[in-house]
N, C-alpha and C positions, 0 to 999 in steps of 0.2 A: 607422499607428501601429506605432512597431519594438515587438520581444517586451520588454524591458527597461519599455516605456512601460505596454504591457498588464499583465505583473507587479504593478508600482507601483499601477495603477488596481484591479488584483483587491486587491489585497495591501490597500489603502487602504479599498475596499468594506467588507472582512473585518472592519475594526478596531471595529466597532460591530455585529457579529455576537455576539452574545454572548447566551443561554449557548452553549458548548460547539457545538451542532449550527446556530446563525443561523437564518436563517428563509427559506423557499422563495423570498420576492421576491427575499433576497442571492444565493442560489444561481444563479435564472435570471439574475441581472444577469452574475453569474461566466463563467456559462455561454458566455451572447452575447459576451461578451470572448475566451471560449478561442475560439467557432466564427468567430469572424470573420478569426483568422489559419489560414496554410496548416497543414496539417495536418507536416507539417516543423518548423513554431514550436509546436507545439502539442505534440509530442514533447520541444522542449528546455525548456518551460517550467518542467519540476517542480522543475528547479532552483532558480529565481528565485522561488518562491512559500515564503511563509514558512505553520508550520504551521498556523496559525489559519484559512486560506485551505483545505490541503489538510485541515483536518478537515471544515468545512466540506462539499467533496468529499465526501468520505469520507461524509458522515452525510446526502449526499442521491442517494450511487452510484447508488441504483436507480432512479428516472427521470431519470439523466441520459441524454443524448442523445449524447455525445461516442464517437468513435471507441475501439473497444473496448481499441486498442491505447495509445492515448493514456489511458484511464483506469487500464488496466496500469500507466502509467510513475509516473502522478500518487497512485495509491493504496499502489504500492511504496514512493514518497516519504514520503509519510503515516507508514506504518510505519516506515521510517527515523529521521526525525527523532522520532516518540515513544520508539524506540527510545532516541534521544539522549538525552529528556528523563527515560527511566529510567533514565539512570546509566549505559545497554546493558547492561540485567538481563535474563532474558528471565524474567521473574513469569508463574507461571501462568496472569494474568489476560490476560497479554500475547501470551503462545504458544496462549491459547483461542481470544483475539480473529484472530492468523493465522490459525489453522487453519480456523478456522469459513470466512473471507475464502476460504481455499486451497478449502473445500469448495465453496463458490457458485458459484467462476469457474475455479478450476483454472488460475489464471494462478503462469505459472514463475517470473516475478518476487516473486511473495511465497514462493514455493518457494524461494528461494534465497536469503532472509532465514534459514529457518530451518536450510540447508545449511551455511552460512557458520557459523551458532551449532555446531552439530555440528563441523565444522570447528575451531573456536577454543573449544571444550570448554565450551560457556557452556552447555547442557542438562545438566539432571540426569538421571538414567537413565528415574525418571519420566516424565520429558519428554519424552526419545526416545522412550520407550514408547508417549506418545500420540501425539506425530507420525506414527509408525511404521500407526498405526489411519485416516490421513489419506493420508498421502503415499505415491505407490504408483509414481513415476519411477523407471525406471533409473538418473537421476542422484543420487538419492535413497538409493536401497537400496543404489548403489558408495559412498556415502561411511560409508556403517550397517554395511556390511561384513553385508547380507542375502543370505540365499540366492535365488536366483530364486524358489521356491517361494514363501517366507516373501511375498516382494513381491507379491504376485497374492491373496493368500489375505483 
């Protein structure tokens, strides 16, 4: 089955997941569809998953089974597209829920959701303030314009 075809069959799983988080049998059915392609397709897929799939994801991260890097790509998606669906606000509730994600896994990919927002002036000083309590990269503290110090502390 090409990735295009797996997509479609997650994607189609998904559509009677409801509420919000689905239910563990969707999940593992998901699952078995992501593990069954190489892990090469399983990198390009987060594209082709619409969000309902990747919340989905998202609301069963913790025993999944999937390669750590492949859940990177699929859970930056996730944020992504919610981000879409808020306007690209980043609401408090929105930069908690990064953060907290950035705290469990320390994956750069959600790091660089909230870089990009720094970037395009979309935090409020607030906000930087709590990232700043979070995020403690080099990549991080150059765009914060932090001093070394500050970044470690």
């Amino acid at each position: 089955m090409d990735l295009q075809d797996t997509a479609a069959k997650i994607n189609k799983l998904n559509t009677s997941a409801r509420p919000p988080a689905g239910d563990e049998s969707v999940f593992d059915q998901v699952e078995a569809h992501l593990q069954a392609l190489e892990l090469s397709e399983q990198l390009q897929i987060h594209n082709l998953l619409e969000v309902e799939s990747l919340r989905l994801i998202y609301c069963f991260r913790e025993r999944s089974s999937l390669d750590d890097s492949v859940l990177e790509h699929l859970i930056w998606r996730y944020f992504q597209l919610e981000l879409t669906l808020e306007g690209n606000r980043y609401t408090d509730a929105f930069l908690n829920e990064l953060l907290a994600e950035y705290s469990r896994r320390r994956w750069l990919a959600v790091e660089s959701l909230v870089i990009r927002a720094l970037k395009e002036d979309r935090l409020s000083e607030a906000q930087a303030k709590a990232a700043d309590l979070v995020l403690t990269s080099k990549a991080y503290g150059r765009e914060r314009g932090l001093p070394v110090q500050e970044r470690c502390s």
